[in-house]
ROTIDO-161725 format. One line per 10 residues: number of its first residue (from 0); their letters; for each residue x, y, z of C-alpha. Coordinates in Angstrom, 1 decimal, always signed. Example, Ala and Ser with C-alpha at 12.3 -4.5 7.8 and 13.67 -1.06 7.14 Angstrom:
<nodes>
0	AS	+12.3:-4.5:+7.8  +13.7:-1.1:+7.1
</nodes>
This chain:
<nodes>
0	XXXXXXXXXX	-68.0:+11.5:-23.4  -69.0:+14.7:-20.9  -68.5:+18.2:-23.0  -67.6:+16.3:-26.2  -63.6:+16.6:-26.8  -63.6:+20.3:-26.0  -61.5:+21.8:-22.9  -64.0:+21.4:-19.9  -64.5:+25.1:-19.0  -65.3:+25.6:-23.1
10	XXXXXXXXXX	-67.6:+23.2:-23.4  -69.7:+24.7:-20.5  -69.3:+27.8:-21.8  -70.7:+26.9:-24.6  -73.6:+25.0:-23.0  -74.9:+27.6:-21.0  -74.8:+30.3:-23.6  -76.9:+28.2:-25.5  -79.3:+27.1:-22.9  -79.5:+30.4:-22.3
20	XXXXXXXXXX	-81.4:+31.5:-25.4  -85.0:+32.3:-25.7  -87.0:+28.9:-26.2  -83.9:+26.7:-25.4  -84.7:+23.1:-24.7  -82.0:+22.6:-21.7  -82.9:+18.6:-21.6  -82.1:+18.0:-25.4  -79.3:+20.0:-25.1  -77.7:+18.2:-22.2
30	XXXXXXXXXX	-78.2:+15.0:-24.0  -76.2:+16.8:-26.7  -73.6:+17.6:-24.8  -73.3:+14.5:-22.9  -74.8:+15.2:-19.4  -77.1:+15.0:-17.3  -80.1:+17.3:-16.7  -78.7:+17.8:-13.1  -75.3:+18.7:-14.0  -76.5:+20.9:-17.0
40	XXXXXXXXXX	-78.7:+22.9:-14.7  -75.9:+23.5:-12.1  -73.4:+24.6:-14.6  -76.3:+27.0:-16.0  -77.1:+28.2:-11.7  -73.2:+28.7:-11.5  -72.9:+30.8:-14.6  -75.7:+33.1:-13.7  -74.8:+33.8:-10.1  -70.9:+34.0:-10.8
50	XXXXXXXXXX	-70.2:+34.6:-14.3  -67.1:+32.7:-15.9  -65.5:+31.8:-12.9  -68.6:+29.9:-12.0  -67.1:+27.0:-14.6  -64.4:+26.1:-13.4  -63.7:+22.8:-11.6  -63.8:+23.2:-7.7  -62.4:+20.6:-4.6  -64.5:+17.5:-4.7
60	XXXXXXXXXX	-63.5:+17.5:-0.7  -66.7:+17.8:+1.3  -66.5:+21.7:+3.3  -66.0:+19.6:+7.0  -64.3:+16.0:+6.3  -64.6:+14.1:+9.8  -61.2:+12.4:+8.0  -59.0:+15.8:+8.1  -58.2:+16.8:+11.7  -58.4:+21.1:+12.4
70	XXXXXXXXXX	-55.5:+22.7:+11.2  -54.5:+23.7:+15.0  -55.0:+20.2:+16.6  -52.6:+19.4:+13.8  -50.0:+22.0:+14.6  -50.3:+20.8:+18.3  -49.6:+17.1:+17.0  -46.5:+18.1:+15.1  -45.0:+20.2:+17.5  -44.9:+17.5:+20.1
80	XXXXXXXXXX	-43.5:+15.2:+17.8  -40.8:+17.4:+17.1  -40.7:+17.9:+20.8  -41.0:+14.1:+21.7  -39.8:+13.0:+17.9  -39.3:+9.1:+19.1  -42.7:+8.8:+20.4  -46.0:+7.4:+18.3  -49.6:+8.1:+17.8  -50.6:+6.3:+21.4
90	XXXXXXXXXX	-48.3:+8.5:+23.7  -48.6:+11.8:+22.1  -52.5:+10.9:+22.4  -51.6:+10.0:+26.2  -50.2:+13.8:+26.8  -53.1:+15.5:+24.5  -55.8:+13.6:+26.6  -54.5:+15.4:+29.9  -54.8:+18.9:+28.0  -58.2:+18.2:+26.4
100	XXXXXXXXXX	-60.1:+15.1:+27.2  -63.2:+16.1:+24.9  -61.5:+17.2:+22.1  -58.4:+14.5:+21.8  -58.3:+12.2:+18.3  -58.0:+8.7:+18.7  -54.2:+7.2:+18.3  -55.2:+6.3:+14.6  -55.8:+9.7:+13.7  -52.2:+11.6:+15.1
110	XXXXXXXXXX	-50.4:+8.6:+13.6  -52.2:+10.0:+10.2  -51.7:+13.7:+10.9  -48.0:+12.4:+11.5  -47.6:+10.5:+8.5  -49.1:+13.2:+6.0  -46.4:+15.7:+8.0  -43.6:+13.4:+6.9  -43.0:+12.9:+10.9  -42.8:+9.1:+10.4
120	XXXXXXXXXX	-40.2:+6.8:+9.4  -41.4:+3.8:+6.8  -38.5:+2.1:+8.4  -39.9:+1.7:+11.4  -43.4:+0.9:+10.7  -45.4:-2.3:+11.2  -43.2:-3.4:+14.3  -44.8:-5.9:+16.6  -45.8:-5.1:+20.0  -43.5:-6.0:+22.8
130	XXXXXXXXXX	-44.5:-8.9:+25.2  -46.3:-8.7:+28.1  -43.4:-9.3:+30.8  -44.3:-10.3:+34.6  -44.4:-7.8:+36.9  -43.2:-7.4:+40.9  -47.0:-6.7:+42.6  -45.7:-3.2:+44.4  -42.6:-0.6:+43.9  -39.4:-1.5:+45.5
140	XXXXXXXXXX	-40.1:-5.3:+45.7  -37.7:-5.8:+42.9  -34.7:-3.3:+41.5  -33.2:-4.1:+38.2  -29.3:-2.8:+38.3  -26.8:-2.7:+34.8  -24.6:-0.6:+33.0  -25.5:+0.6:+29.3  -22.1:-0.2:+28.1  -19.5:+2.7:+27.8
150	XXXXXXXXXX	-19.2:+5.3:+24.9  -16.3:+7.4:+24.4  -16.6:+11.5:+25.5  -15.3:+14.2:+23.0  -12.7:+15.3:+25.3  -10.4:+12.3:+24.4  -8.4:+13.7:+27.4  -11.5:+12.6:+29.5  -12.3:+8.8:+30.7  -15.1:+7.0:+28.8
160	XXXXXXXXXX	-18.6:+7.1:+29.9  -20.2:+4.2:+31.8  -24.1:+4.5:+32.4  -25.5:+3.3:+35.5  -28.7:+1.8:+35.5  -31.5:+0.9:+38.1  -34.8:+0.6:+37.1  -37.9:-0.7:+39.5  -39.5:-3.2:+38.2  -43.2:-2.7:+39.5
170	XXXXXXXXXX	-43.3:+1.2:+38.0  -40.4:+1.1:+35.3  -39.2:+4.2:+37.4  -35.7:+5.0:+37.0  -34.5:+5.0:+40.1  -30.6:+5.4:+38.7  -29.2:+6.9:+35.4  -25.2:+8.4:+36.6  -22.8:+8.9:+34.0  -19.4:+6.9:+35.8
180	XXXXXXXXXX	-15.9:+7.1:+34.8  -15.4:+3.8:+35.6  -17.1:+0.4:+36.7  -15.3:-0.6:+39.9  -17.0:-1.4:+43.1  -16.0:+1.9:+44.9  -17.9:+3.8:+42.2  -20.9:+1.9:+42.3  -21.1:+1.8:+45.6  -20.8:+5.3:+46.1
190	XXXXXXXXXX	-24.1:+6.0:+43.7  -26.1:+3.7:+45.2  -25.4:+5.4:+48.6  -27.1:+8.5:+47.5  -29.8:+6.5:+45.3  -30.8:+4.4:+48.9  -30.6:+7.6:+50.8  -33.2:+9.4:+48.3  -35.4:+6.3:+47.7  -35.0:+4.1:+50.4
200	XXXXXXXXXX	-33.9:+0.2:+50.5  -35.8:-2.4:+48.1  -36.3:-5.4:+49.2  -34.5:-7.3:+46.1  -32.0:-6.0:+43.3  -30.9:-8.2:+40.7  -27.3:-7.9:+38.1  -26.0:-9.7:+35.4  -23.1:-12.1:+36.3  -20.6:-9.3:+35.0
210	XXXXXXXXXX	-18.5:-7.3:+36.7  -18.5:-5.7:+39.0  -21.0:-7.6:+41.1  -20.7:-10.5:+39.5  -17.8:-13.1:+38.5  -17.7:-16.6:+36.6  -15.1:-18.6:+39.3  -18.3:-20.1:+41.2  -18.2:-17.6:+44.2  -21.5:-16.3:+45.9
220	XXXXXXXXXX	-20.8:-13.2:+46.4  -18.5:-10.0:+45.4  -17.8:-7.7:+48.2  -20.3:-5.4:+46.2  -23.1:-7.8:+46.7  -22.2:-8.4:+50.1  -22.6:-4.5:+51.4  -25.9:-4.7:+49.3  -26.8:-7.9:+51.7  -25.7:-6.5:+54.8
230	XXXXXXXXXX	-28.2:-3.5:+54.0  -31.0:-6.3:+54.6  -31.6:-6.4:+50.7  -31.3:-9.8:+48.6  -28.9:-9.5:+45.7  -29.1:-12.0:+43.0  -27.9:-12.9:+39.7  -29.9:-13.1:+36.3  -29.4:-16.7:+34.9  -26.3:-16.7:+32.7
240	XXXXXXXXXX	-26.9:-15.9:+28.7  -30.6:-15.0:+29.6  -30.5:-10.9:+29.5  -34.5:-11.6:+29.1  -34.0:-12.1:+33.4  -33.3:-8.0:+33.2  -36.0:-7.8:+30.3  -37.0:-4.3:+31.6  -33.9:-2.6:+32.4  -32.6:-4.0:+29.0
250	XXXXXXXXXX	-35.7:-2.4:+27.2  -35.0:+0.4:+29.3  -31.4:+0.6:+27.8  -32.8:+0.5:+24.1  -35.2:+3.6:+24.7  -32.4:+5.9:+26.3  -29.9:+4.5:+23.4  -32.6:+5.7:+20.8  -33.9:+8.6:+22.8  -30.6:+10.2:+23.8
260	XXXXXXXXXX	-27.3:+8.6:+23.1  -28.1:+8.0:+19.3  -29.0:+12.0:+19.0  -26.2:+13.4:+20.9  -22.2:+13.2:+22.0  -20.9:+14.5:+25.1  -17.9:+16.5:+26.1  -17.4:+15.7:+29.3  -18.9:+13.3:+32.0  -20.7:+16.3:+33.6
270	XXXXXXXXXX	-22.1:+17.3:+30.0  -23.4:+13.5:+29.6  -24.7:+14.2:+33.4  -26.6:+16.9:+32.6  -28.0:+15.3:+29.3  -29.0:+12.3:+31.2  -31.0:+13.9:+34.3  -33.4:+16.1:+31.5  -33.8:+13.2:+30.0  -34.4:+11.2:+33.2
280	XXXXXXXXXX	-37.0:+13.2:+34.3  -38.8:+13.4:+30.9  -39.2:+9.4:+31.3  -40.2:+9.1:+34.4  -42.7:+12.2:+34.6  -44.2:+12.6:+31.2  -43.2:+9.7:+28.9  -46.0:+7.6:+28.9  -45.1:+3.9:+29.1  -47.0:+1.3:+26.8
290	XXXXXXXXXX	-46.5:-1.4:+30.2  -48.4:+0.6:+32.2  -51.6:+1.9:+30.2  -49.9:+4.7:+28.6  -49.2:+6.3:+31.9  -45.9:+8.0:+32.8  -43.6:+5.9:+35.7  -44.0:+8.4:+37.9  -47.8:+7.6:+38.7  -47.2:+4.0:+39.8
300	XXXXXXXXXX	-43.6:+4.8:+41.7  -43.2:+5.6:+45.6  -40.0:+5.7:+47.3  -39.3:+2.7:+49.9  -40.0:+3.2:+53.4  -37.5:+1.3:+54.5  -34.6:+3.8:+55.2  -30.3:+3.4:+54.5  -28.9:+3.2:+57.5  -25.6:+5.5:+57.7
310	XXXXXXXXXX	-24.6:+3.1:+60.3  -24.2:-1.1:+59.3  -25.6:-3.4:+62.6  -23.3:-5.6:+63.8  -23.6:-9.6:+61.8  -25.5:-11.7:+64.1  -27.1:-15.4:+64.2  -28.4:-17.9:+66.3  -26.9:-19.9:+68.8  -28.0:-22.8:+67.0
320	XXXXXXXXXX	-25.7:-21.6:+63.9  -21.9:-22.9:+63.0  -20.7:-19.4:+62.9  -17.1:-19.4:+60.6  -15.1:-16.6:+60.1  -14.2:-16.3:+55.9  -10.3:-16.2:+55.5  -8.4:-13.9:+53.1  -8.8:-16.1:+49.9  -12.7:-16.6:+51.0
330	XXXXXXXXXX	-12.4:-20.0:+52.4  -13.6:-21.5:+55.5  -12.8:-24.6:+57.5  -15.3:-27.2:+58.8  -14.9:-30.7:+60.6  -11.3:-30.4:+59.1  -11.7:-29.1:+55.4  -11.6:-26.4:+53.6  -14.3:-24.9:+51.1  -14.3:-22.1:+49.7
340	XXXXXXXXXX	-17.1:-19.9:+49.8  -16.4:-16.4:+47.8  -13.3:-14.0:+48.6  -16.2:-11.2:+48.8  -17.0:-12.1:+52.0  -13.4:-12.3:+53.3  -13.2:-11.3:+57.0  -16.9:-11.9:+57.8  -18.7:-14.2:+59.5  -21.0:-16.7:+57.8
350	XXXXXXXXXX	-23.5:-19.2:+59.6  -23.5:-22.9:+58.7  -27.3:-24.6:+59.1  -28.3:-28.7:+58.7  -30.1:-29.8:+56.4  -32.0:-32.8:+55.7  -29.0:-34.3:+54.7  -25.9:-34.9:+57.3  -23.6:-34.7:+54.0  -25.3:-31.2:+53.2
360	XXXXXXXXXX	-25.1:-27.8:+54.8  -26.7:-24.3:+53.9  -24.4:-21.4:+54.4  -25.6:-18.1:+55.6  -24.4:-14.7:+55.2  -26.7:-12.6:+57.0  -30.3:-12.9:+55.8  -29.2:-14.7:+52.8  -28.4:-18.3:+51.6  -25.0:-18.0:+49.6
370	XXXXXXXXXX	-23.7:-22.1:+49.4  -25.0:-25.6:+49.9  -22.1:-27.5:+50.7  -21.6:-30.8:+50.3  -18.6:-32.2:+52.6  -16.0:-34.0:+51.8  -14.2:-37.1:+53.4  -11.2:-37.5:+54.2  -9.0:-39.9:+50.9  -8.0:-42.3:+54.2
380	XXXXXXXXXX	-11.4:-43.0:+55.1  -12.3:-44.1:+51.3  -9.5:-46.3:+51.1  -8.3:-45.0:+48.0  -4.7:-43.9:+49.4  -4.6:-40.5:+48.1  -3.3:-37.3:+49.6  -6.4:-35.2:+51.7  -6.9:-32.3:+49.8  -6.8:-29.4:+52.1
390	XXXXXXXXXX	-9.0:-26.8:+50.0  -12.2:-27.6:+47.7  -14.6:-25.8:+46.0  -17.8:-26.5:+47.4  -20.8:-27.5:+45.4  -23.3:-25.0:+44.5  -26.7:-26.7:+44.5  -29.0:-25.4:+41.8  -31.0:-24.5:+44.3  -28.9:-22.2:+46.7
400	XXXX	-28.4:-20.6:+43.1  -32.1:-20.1:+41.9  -32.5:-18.5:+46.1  -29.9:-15.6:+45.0
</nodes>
């Protein structure tokens, strides 16, 4: 064994004392002490240059270790975690590349400057990527619109918070994030006003079938989606128990539940206000965005150039259209029946079109097809003796409903 059973420093205290007597043989005594000529003569170099000290054990780590990052690019990484303490090695890699191009670590090596800092948690290691997810080709083409659920404020005097959502589909800009008190139609009306008069119309938004844009009695439209329609924008509905339809604005949901709402209460709606446009314009101008080559929103977002108009036009169609006035329980009548096509659109006008089929008909409110009906016969012509039933629900084809 090296230096014999003897503590280390002893032994080569010993060893160089003797090889340091007149006539010493340094190789026998090396193989006497169990080492090699190579190690005996450095102990024997350390001890002349540096004494006693010169025997003790030194770091086995090389002087520069490509593996061990400079102590202030390591300092830099750890501050922004603690600035930006939810995001990994590839976005805070994202932010250090725009300070210093040349001198930025790959991903792998802040995600080990972060581990050996304890900024990790095991917990969340090892997760798989997300999917790839389709994307609209250009911004404003598509608008995805929902409410994060409500929390309760501190103030228990004050109303709960409900956060309104829109996120554009093409950028992942958030177009929308407005603590409400509430989730009527008034309220979410009002905040898209001022979102449409800052961004401009898209061209599509899609909801879930909730409330308040949505409903589960069969109607097209709520008088929510209608003023969104009448705008010149086509309002649709995500297919029922498939939240993967507003895939984006859900994911968007998670990161502002881990990023904020997890990490802070709120006193007041104008406190969760205040919390939510900081936070707001971190994601959209800095946060960069795995979707989008670790860029931030911002640099793939433009606002629409098509403009709110303070004033609605007046509903027209063609002269070729059955033109029907919606009653106050959203039902029309046509060639003697009935059908009811959605209490939204009560008082408006809608446009009946032919189809193919003389038993089938396309309803129209502005721009948009809301109802295939199917009409009914009268019970005398079938024979079958029955009463005429006055008011049906009209079918809605599968494909009226994909169109919306």
């Amino acid at each position: 064994m090296p230096w014999g059973e003897v503590t280390v420093v002893s032994g080569r205290l010993e060893f160089v004392r003797l090889a340091m007597q007149p006539g010493a043989n340094v190789r026998d005594l090396c193989r006497r002490f169990g080492v090699s000529a190579k190690t005996g003569y450095k102990w024997l170099g350390r001890y002349r240059e540096e004494g006693g000290e010169g025997l003790s054990d030194r770091s086995r780590c090389p002087q520069h270790s490509p593996a061990r990052s400079e102590a202030a690019l390591e300092a830099r990484v750890v501050a922004l975690r603690d600035t930006y303490p939810d995001w990994g090695g590839r976005k805070l890699r994202a932010l250090l590349l725009a300070e210093d191009p040349e001198g930025t670590p790959s991903a792998s090596t802040i995600t080990a400057i972060l581990r050996r800092h304890g900024r990790l948690d095991p917990a969340r290691a090892g997760k798989p990527a997300a999917w790839q997810r389709f994307e609209h080709e250009a911004p404003n083409q598509l608008w995805q619109m929902d409410f994060k659920g409500d929390f309760a404020l501190i103030d228990a005097r004050a109303s709960r918070c409900h956060a309104l959502t829109v996120l554009d589909d093409h950028s992942r800009y958030d177009v929308c994030l407005r603590a409400c008190p509430d989730e009527r139609e008034q309220t979410v009306q009002s905040t898209l006003t001022g979102v449409f008069r800052q961004y401009g119309l898209p061209l599509r938004i899609t909801a879930d079938n909730g409330s308040p844009w949505g409903n589960t009695n069969g109607e097209s439209l709520t008088w929510l989606g209608a003023w969104l329609v009448r705008l010149g924008i086509r309002f649709g509905h995500s297919r029922p128990y498939h939240p993967q339809t507003q895939g984006k604005d859900e994911r968007f949901h998670r990161t502002l539940k881990v990023e904020l709402l997890a990490r802070q209460s709120f006193a007041s709606l104008a406190a969760a206000q205040a919390a939510f446009d900081a936070w707001r314009e971190r994601y959209n101008l800095i946060r960069p965005h795995e979707a989008l080559g670790l860029r931030a929103p911002v640099s793939r977002y433009q606002p629409s150039p098509r403009p709110f108009p303070e004033v609605l036009a007046p509903i027209e169609y063609d002269s070729s259209d059955h033109v029907r006035k919606v009653q106050g329980k959203g039902e029309i009548s046509f060639r003697g029946q009935e059908y009811l096509v959605g209490r939204g659109l009560a008082g408006l006008p809608v446009a009946l079109r032919a189809t193919g089929d003389e038993h089938l008909w396309d309803v129209f409110f502005c721009q948009q097809r809301v109802k295939q009906l199917r009409l009914l016969e009268a019970a005398g012509a079938r024979g079958g003796g029955e009463s005429t039933i006055r008011c049906q629900r009209a079918t809605l084809s599968r494909s009226a409903a994909s169109e919306s």
